[in-house]
BAGULUM-786637 format. One record per residue: residue in one letter; x, y, z of N, C-alpha, C in turn. Coordinates in steps of 0.1 Angstrom, whole numbers, plus 5000, padded with zeros to 4 digits. Layout:
REM BAGULUM-786637
AXYZXYZXYZ
...
REM end
This chain:
REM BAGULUM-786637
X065687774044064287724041064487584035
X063587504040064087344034062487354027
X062787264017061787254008061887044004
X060387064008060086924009059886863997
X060086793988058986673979059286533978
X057486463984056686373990056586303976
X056786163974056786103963054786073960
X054586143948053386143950052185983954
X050986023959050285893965049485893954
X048585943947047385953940047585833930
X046785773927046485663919046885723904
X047685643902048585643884049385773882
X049685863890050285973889051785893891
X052185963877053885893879054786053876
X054086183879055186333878055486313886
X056386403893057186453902057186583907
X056886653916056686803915058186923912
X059386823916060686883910061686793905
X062286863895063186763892064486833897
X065586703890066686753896067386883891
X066586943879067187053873066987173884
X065687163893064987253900065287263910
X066087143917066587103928067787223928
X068387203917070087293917069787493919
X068387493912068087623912067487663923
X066887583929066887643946067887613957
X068787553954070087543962070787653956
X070787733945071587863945071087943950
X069787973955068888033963069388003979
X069987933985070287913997068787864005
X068787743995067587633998067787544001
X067487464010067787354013066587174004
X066887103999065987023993065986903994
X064986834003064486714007063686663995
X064186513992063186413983062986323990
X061786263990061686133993062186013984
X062585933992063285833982062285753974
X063185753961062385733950061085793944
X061185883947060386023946059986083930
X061186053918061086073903061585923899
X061185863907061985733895060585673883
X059485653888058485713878058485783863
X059385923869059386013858060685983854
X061685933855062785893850063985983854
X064086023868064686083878064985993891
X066285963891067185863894067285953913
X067185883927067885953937069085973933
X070085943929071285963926071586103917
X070386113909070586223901070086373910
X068886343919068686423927069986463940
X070486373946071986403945072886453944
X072886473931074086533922073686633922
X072586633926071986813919071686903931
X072186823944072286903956071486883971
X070686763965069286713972069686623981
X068886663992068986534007067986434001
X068486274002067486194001066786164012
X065586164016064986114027064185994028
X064485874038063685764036061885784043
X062185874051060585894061060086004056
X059085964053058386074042057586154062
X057586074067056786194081057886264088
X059286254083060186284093059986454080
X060186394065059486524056058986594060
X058086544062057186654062057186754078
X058086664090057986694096058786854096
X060086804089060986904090061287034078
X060087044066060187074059059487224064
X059687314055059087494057058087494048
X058387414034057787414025057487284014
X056087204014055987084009055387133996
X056287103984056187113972055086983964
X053786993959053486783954052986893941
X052386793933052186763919050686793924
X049486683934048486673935048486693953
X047786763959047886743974046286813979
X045586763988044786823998043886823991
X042886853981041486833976042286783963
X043086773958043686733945043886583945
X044186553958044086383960043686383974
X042586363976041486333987041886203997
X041686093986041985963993042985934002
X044185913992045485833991046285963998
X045286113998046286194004045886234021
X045186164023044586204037045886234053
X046586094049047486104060049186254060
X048786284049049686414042048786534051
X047486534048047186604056046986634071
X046686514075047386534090049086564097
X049686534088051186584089050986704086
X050186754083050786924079050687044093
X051087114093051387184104051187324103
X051087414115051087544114052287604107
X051887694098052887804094053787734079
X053387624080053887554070053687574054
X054087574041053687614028053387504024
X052087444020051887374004051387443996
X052287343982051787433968051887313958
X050787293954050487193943049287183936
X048587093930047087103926046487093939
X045487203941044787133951043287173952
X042987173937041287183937040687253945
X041087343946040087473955039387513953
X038687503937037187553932036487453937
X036587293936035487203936035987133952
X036787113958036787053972037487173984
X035987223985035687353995036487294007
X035387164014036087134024037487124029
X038487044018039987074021040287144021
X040087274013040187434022040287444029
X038987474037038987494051039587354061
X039787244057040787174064041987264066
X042687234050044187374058044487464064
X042687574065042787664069043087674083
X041887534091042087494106043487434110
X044087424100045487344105046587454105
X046287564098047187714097047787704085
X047787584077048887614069048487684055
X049687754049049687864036049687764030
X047887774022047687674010048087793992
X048987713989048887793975048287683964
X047487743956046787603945047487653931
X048287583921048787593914047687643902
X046787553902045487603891044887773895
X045587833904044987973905045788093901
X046788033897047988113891047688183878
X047588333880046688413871046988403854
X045688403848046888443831047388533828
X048688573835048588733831050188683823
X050288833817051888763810053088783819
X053188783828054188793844054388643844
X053088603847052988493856053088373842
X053288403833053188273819054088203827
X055288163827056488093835056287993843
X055188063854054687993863053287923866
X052487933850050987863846051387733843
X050987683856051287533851049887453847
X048687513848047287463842047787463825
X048487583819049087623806049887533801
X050587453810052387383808051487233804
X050887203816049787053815048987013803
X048287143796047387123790048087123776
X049187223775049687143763050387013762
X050686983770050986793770049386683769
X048986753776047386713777046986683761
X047186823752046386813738047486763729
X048786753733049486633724049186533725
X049286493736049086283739047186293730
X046386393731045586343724045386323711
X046386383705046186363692047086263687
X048086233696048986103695047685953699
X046886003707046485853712045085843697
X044185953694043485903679044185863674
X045685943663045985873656046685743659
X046385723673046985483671045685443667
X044985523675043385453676042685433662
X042885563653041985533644042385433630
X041285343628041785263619042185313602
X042985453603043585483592044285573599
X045285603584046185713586045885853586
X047185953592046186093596046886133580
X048086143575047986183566047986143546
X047386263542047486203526048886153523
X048986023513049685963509049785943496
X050685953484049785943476051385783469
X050585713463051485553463051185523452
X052185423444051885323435050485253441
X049985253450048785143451047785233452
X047685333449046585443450046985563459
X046085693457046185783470045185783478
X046085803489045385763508045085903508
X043485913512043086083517043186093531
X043486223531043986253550043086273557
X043086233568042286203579041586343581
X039986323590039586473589039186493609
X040186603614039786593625039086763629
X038486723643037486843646037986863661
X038486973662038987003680038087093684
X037487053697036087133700036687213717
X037387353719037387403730039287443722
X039487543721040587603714041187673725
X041787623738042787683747043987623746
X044487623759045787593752046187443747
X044987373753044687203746044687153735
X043487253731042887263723043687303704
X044487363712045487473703046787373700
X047487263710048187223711047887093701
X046787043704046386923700046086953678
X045487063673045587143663046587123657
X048187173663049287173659049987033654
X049486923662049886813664049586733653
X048086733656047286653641047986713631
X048186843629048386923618049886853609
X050886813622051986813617052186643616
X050986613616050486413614050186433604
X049786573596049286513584047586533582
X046886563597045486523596044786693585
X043686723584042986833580042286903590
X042186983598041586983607040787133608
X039287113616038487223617038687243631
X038287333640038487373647037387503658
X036487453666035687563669035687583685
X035587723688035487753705033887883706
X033987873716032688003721033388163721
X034488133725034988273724035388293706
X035388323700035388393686036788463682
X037188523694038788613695039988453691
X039388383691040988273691040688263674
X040188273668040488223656041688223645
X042088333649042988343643044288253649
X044288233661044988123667044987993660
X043787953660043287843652043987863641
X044287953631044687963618046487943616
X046588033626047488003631048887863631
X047987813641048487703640047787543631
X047687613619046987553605045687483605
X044987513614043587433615042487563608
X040887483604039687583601039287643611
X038587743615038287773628036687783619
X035587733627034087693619033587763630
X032887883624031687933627030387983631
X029687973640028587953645027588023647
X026288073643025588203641025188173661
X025588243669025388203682025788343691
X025388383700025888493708026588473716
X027888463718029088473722029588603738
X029288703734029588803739029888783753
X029388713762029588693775030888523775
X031488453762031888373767033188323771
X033588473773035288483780035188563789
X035788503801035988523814037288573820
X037688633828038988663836040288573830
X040988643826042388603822042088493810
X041288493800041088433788041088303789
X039688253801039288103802037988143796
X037488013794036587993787035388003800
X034088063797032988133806032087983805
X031287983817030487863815029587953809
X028587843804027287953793025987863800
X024887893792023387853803023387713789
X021887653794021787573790021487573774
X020287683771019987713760021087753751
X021987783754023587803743023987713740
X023987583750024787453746023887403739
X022487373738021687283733021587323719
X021687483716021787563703023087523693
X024587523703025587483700025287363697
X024787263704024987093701024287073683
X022887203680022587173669023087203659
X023787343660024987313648026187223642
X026587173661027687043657027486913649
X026286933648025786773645026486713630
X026086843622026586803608028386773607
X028886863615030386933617031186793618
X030486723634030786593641030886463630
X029786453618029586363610030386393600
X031086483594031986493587033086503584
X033686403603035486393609035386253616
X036486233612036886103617037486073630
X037486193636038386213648037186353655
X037186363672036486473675037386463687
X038086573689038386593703038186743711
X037686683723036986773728037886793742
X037686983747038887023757038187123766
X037087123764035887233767035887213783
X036487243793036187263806036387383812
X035487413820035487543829035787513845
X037087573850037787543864036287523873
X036787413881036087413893034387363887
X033987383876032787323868032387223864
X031487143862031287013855031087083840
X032086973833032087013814030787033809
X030587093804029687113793029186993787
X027786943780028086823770027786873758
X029086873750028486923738028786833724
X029186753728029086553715027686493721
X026786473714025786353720025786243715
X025186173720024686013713024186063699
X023586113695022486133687024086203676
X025086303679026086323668026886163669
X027486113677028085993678027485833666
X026185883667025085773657025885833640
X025985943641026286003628027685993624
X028485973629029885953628029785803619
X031185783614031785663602031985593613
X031385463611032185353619034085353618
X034385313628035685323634036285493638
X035285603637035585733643035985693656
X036885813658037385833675036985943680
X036785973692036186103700036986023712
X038086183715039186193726038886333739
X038386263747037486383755038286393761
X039086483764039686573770039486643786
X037686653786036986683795036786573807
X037086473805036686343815036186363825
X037686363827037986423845036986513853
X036286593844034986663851033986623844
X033586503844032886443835032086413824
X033186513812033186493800032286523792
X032486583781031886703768030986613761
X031386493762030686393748029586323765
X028286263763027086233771027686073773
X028586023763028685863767030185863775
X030985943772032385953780032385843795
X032885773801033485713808034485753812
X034785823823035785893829037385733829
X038385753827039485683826039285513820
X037885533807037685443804037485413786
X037785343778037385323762036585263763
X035085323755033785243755033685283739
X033685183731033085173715031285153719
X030785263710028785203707029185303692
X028085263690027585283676028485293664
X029385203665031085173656032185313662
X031385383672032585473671033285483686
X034585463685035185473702035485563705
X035585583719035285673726035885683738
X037485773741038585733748038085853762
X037885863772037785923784038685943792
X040585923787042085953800041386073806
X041786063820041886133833043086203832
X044386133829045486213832046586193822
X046586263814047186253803048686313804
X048886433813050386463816051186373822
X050286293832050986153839051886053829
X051086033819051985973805052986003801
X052986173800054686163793055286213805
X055586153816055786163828056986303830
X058186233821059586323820059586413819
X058786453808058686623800057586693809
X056486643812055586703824055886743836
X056786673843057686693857058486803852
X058886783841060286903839059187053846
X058687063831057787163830057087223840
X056187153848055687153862056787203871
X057987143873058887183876059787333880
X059487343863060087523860058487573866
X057287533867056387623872056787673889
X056987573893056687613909057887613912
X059087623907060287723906060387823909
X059787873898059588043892058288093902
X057887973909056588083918057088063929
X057888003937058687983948059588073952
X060188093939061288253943060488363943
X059288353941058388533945058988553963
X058488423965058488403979059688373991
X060988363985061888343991063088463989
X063488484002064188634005065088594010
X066488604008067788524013067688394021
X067288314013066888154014065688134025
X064988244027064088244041062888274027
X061688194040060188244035059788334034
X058988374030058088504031056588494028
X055788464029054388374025053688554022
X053888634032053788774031054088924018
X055088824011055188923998054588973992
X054789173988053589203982053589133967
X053089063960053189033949051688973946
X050889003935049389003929049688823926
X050788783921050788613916050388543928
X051388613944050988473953049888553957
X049488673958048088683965046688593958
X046988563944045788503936046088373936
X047188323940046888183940046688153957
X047588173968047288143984045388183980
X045488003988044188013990043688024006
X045087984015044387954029045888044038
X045688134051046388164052046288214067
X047388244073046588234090045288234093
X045088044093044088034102042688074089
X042688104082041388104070041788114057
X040688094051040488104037040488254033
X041388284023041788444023041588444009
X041388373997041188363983039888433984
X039688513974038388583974037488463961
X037988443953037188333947037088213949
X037388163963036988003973035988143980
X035988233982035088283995033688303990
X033588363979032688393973031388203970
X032588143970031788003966031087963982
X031987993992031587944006030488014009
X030788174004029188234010028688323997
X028288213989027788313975026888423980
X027188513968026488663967025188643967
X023888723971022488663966022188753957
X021588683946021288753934020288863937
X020189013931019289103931018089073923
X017189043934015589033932015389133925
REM end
């Protein structure tokens, strides 16, 4: 089995979908592994190191893909639309991709793969179950995701996160608020916590609090009906409109009494929630920061600027898109051990098997001889009709 990775195209993506640690563990598998040259130098993965670790360097990324069983990316086929278009015309019958590839929100590249035959597996479909932890790389992302956020308030905000106490007086510690408690959410918590900041802490599901406590944050409150707001494998459930607008009225006070708000609140395949307004943002201390988390699906706070810092009303307001891209090294690793550990479900004395009985690759393959075989892309193609 040769296993392909295509140096990613997607604008500012500097991971790698394997590194050379990953490289060695499918070559004891009786794998064969193609990189494109200069493929991790980005993430600080040298060809020479991929090399050492067992890897063919390849200069023709289409001779790749031509020759490969299985193309391993980071972002591919509705995950990068643009810059990945000509990837998709290379792909072929019978062939494996497995990487991000947005199969809740870009239907049509779906069924692209599906017309082209090839076994789409989407990394974001990889169930929560405790089997498959190893190989949740949505889980592996997001806590790099909720560190860099609370690394990038505290540069941002014009004081320190923690108490100090000095010959020149004592410095009180920063007060922050994490709004969506998954594993972002949770990660980011820990972080501020160990900066020093004070931090509150609120989600829709009610069952994490102790999580929250956990990892030393408040968990705050909310007289609100909850009961429907956890979903399959412990994601957060979209809710109607009247819950958010309920929620936005309790935040108001919550938002004005932290100097920091970061928000992580997204539901797969959904546009975010907005649950920071202008109208909490007006209430905030000049020089507050709000680190939305959500951007990328167009963001929890109403003024968010997807991959953009907009300051109004003295308080700024940071909108990254891709926050794993930043710590490039440690995200590649990680990402890495994901589609490792989901790779060997599938390989049987160094040969494919796209066919294995196993619940992990049934739930993530989203496309597979010739159709779309995921039951939750099918259900989106030909929704149910509601009973009249």
């Amino acid at each position: 089995m040769i296993v392909g990775i295509p140096t990613e195209t997607f604008e500012g993506e500097r991971r790698v979908a394997l590194v050379p640690a990953g490289v060695a563990s499918l070559c004891k598998i009786d794998c064969v592994v193609q990189v494109e040259a200069g493929a991790g130098d980005n993430a600080g993965f040298t060809d020479q190191m991929y090399q050492d670790a067992g890897a063919t360097i390849v200069a023709d990324r289409a001779v790749m893909f031509q020759e490969a069983d299985a193309i391993v990316a980071v972002r591919a086929a509705g995950g990068n639309p643009d810059a990945g278009t000509p990837d998709m015309e290379r792909l072929r019958e019978g062939q494996l991709l497995v990487g991000f590839l947005e199969p809740l929100s870009e239907i049509e590249s779906m069924k692209d793969l599906a017309k082209r035959g090839v076994i789409g597996c989407a990394m974001e479909l990889i169930p929560r179950t405790s089997r498959a932890q190893s190989m949740d790389a949505l889980s592996s992302q997001a806590n790099i995701g909720g560190y860099k956020a609370a690394v990038l308030a505290s540069e941002t905000l014009p004081r320190m996160f923690p108490m100090m106490m000095t010959a020149a007086g004592t410095i009180t510690p920063a007060h922050v608020f994490v709004v969506g408690v998954g594993v972002a959410g949770l990660q980011a918590i820990a972080t501020c916590k160990r900066l020093g900041a004070v931090i509150q802490a609120y989600d829709i599901r009610p069952t994490v609090k102790e999580q929250v406590q956990s990892v030393g944050g408040q968990f705050i409150e909310m007289e609100l009906e909850t009961g429907s707001a956890e979903g399959s494998g412990g994601y957060a459930q979209a809710m109607d409109e009247v819950f958010y607008e309920k929620q936005r009225e309790l935040m108001i006070r919550v938002v004005a009494d932290n100097d920091v708000v970061i928000t992580t609140a997204a539901v797969p395949g959904r546009k975010a929630p907005i649950l920071v307004t202008e109208e909490m943002i007006k209430g905030m201390k000049p020089g507050s920061v709000v680190v939305d988390l959500a951007a990328e699906r167009g963001g929890n706070c109403d003024i968010t600027e997807p991959g953009q810092t907009v300051v109004k009303h003295g308080v700024t307001i940071m909108g990254p898109t891709n926050l794993p891209s930043t710590v490039p090294y440690h995200s590649s690793q990680m990402y890495s051990n994901n589609v490792v550990n989901f790779l060997k479900l599938m390989i049987e004395d160094g040969k494919l098997n796209p066919d294995v009985d196993d619940d992990i690759v049934q739930e993530a393959t989203v496309t597979k001889g010739g159709e779309v075989v995921n039951t939750r892309i099918l259900d989106i193609i030909n929704p149910k009709e509601e009973p009249s």
